[in-house]
N, C-alpha and C positions, 0 to 999 in steps of 0.2 A: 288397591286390590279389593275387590268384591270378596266377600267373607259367606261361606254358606253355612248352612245350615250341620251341616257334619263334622267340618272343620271349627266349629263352634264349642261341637259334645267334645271331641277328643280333643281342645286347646284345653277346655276345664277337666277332664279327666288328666289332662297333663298335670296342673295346677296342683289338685289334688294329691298326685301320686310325688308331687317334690316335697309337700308340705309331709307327707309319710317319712320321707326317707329323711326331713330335717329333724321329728319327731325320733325317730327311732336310731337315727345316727352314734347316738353313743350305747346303745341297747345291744345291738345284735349286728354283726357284720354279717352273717350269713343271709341275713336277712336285706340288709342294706344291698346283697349282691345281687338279689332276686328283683329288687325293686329299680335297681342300673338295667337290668336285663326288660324289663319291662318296659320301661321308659322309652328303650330304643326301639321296641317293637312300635310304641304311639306315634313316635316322632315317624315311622317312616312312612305309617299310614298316612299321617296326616299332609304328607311331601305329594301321597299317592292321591289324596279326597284334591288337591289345591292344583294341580295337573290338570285333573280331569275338568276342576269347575272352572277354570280360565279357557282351557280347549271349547264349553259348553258354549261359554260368554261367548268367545269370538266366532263361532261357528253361528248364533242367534243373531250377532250387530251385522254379519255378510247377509245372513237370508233378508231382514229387514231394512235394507241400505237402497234407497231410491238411485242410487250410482252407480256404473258400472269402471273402474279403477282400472288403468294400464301406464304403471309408473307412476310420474307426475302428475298424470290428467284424467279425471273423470267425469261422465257423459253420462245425464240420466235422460233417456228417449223420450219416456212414455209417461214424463210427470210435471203437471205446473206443481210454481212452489209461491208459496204464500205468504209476503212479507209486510205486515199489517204497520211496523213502527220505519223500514224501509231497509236500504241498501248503499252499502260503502264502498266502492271497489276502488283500493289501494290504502289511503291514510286515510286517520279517522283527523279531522280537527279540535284540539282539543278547547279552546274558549268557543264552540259555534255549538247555540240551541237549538240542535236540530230538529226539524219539525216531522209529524208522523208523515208515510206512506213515500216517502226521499229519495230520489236516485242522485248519486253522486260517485261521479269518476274524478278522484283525487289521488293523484301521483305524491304530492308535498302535503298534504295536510294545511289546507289552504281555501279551501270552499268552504262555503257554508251555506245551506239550502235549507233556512229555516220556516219556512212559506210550507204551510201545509198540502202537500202533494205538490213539490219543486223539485227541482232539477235544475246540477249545478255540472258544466264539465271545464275541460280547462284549466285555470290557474287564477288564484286570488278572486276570484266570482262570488258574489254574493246572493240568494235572492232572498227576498223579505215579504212578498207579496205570494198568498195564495193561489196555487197552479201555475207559478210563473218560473221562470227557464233561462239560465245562459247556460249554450251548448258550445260554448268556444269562448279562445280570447284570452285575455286577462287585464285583471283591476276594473271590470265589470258588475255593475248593482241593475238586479231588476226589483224594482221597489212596489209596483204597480198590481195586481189582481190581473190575473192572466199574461202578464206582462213578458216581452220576450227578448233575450237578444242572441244572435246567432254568432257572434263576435267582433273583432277590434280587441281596441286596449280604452279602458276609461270609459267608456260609456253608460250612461245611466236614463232606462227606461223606467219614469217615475208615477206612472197613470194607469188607468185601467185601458186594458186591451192596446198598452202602446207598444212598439216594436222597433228596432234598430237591428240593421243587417250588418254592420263592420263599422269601417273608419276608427274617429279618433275622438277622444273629447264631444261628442256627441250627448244632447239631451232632448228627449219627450217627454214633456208635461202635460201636456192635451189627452184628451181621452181619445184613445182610438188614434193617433195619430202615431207618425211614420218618419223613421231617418234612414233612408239608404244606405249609404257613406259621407264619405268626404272628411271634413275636419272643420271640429266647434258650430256647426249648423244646430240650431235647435227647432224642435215645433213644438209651440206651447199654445196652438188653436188646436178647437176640440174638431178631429178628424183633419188638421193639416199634414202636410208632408214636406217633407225638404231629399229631392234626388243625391245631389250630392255638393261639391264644391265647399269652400273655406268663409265662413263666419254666417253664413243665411239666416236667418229668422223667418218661420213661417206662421202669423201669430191668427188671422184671421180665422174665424171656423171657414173648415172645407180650404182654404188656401195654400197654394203650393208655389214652390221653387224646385226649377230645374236643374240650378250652377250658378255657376257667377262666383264673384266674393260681395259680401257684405250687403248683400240683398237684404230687402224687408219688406213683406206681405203681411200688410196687417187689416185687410181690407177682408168681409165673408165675401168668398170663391175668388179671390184675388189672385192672380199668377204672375210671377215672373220667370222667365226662360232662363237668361242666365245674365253676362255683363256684369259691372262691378258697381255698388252702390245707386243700385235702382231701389224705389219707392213705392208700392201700391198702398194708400189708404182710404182709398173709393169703394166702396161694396159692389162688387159684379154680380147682382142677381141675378145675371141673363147674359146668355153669348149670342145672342140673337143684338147685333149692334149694327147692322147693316139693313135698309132695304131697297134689294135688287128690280132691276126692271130691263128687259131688254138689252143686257150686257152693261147698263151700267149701275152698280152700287151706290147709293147714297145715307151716310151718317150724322143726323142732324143734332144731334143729342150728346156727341160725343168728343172728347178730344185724343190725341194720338202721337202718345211719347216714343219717339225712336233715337233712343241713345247713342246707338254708333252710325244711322244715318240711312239714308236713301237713297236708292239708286232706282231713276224714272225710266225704263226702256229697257238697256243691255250692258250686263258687268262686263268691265274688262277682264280680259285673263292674265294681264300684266300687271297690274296695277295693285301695289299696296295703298287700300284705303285707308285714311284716317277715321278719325272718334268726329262724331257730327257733322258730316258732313252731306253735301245735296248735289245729286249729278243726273243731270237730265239729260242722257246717252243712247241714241238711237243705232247706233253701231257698235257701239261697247270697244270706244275709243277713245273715252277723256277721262283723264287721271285726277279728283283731289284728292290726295294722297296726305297733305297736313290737315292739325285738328281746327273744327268749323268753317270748312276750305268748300269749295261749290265753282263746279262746271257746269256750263251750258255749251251749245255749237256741238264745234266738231271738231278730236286730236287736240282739244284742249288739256292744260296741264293747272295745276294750281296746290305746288310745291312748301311752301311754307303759310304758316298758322297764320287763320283769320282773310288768309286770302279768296280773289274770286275772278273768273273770267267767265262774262257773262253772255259769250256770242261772237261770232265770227269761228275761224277756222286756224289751227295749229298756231296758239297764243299764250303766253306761258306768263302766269304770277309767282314772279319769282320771291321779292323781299314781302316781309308780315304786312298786313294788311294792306295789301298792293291790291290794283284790280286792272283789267281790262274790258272792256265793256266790248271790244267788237274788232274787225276790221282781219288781217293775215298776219302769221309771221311778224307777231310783235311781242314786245319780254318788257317786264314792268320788271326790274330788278331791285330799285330802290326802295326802301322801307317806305309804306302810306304813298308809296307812287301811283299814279293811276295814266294809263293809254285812252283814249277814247276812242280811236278808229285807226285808219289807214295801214299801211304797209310799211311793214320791216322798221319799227318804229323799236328803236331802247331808250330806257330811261335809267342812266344807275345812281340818280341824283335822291335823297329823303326829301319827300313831302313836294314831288315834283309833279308835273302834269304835263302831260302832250296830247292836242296844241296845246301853247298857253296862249289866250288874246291878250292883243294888247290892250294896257288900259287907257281911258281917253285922256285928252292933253290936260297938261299940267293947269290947275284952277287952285282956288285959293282951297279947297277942301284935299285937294291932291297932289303934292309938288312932283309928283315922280311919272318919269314916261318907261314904262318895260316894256323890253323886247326879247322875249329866250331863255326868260330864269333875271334878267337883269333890270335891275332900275333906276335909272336916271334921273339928277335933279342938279341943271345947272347956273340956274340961277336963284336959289335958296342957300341961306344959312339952317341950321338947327341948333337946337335946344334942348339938351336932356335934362333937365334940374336933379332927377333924380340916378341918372347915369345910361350906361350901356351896359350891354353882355354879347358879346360876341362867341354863338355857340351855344355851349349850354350852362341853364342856370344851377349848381347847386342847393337840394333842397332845405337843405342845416345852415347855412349861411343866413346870417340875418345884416344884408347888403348895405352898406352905409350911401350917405346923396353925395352927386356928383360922382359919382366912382366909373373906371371901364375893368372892364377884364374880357381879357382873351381866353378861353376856356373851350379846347378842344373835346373834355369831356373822358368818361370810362363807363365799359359798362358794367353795370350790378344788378344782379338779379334778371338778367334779358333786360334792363334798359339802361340807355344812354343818359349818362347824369353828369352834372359838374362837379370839377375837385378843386375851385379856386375858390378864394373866397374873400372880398375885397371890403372887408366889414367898417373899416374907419371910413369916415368925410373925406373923401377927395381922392382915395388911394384906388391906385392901380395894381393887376396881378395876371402878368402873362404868367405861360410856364404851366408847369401841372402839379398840382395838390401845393400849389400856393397859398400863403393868408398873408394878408397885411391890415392889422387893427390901430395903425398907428395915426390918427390925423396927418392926412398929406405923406403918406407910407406910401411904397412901392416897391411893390419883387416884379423886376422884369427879364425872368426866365428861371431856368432850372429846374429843379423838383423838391420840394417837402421843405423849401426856405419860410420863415416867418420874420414879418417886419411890424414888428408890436410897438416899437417906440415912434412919435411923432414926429413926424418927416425925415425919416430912417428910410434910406433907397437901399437893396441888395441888388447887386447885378445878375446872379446867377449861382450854378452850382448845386450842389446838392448838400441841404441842409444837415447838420448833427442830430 
């Protein structure tokens, strides 16, 4: 309560006038009754001075109030207002330094804009850097001198004049450099950028990324578009890499990484292309569609990885590393198979060829005559000192001499390996995931049988 000046005189003539009647109390009652009578005359003035100077107060705070009040809310028109240490709107945070001249819109008591002339909105946002700003988001730090981020979650613009629009896990270190979005992209070249996409590095000064995952520019004015785990570390001083003459471009200086591949003439509109691949398609009618796969001709196909059909018309590489080189209507289906020409030619044999020539007649360097896949030798014996494999070899086996095995093989990892393993002198091992380490041992059939003892035969079955 404001205390005036009147209310003042009559509280001490109160005072006074009790200290009488404590004085005189046992003196004179008549007296004592004059002084009751008194007392309540001050007391009521005093109810009347303490009315009037609280009605004075509130009648002087309304004339001078820059506000105009209706209920809960009030509107001052015609006045700026001047906040030199700054501004809280909602919670104050209580461990955060706030810095002078501060806007902050905090809901939780969770910002903190301690960067002299910063601004914090959002949730859990920090900034630390002078005149720097997150205006959204949350568990966002602008650490940087002008430094900006507009939102996301996690992001940290750590440089002068750096800036991030959104995403996730995002960082700029570079001065003046730039994150769009995306998620874990950083730029830590002075003036690089990263558009958007998952794990980019844009390190080079001025170098940019478009997308991708796991890109890295680290070349000055370096760019990657996008694709996953591309590379620039060459300095691009110049996009001038071409010169032209009469429709045709020439680049003598330069080399030219195309990651998911090339297409000479016209895309299919069918066709899922693979990753590296090369198609020379003047109708935009040949499909390589697996990875490092290459069409030439015409309504060529080349289906599975590493394959190629190099010419001719509607010719299909079927099995891995198949090829046809030319001719119609022919299908390399076997793995490593290859066609060389003609019509309506299949091959679904591994590591076969069509035609095959024959080779020339039997000589002491050659006992065998082939015709078809087949080889003949009928007047020779042979000699294996160190044995046979029929099929395929096992790579873990360390084969003993003299040995055979039959070994149809499994595959692991996309290739065809051996599971037999005929490790003793002399031992034999049909069957699959056979061993026989016994001198003159033999597993002749079944599955998972071991013949460790020295001329120990198992007939078959399936081992314990």
């Amino acid at each position: 309560m404001k205390i005036t000046s009147e209310s003042a005189i009559l509280g001490i003539g109160l005072i006074i006038l009790a200290y009488e009647i404590f004085v005189l109390k046992s003196r004179d009652e008549e007296i004592i009754a004059v002084c009751k009578t008194d007392y309540k005359v001050l007391h009521t003035e005093i109810d009347t001075l303490r009315g009037a100077s609280t009605a004075a107060t509130t009648s002087r705070n309304l004339e001078n109030s820059p506000f105009t009040c209706d209920g809960t809310k009030c509107t001052s028109e015609d006045k700026l207002f001047l906040f030199p240490k700054g501004v809280i709107i909602g919670t104050e945070m209580e461990d955060c330094d706030y810095g002078d001249g501060i806007l902050s819109v905090d809901a939780s008591g969770s910002n903190c804009p301690s960067g002299l002339g910063s601004v914090t909105f959002g949730r859990r946002n920090v900034v630390t850097g002078d005149s720097g700003s997150v205006t959204g988001g949350e568990t966002n730090t602008a650490g940087g001198e002008f430094a900006s981020i507009s939102g996301g979650f996690n992001n940290h613009a750590k440089s002068f004049r750096s800036s991030i629009s959104g995403g996730l896990n995002n960082r700029v270190s570079g001065d003046g450099g730039s994150v769009t979005g995306g998620d874990r992209n950083t730029a830590s070249g002075k003036y690089s950028s990263v558009s958007g996409g998952y794990s980019n590095t844009a390190k080079g000064k001025k170098s940019s990324i478009s997308g991708g995952s796991k890109n890295e520019a680290t070349g000055t004015k370096s760019s990657i578009l996008g694709g996953e785990k591309n590379k620039i570390s060459r300095n691009m001083e110049t996009t001038e890499i071409f010169t032209c003459e009469d429709d045709w471009c020439t680049s003598k200086e330069k080399y030219f990484l195309f990651s998911k591949g090339i297409v000479i003439g016209q895309k299919s509109s069918v066709c899922n292309y693979g990753d590296a691949i090369l198609s020379v398609d003047r109708f935009g009618d040949n499909c390589p569609s697996a990875l490092n796969s290459v069409t030439f001709g015409k309504g060529n196909n080349a289906t599975d990885d590493y394959a190629s059909v190099t010419g001719g018309q509607n010719n299909t590489a079927m099995g891995e590393s198949s090829s046809v080189s030319g001719g119609k209507h022919n299908i390399a289906r076997g793995k490593q198979s290859s066609i060389l020409g003609g019509y309506q030619n299949i091959i679904e044999e591994v590591n076969n060829i069509f035609p095959q020539e024959p080779l020339p007649p039997v000589n002491p360097t050659n006992p065998f005559s082939c015709v078809d896949g087949w080889c003949t030798s009928l007047d020779h014996h042979f000699i294996f000192p160190k044995g046979i494999v029929i099929g395929y070899k096992k790579p873990q086996c360390g084969y003993g001499n003299g040995i055979l095995s039959v070994d149809s093989g499994r595959m692991k990892d996309g290739e065809m390996l051996g599971s037999n393993c005929a490790s003793g002198s002399g031992a034999v091992t049909f069957g699959r995931k056979n061993t026989a380490s016994g001198i003159s041992s033999s597993v002749l059939g079944g599955i998972d049988n071991e013949a460790g003892e020295n001329e120990l035969s198992i007939l078959g079955n399936q081992g314990i």
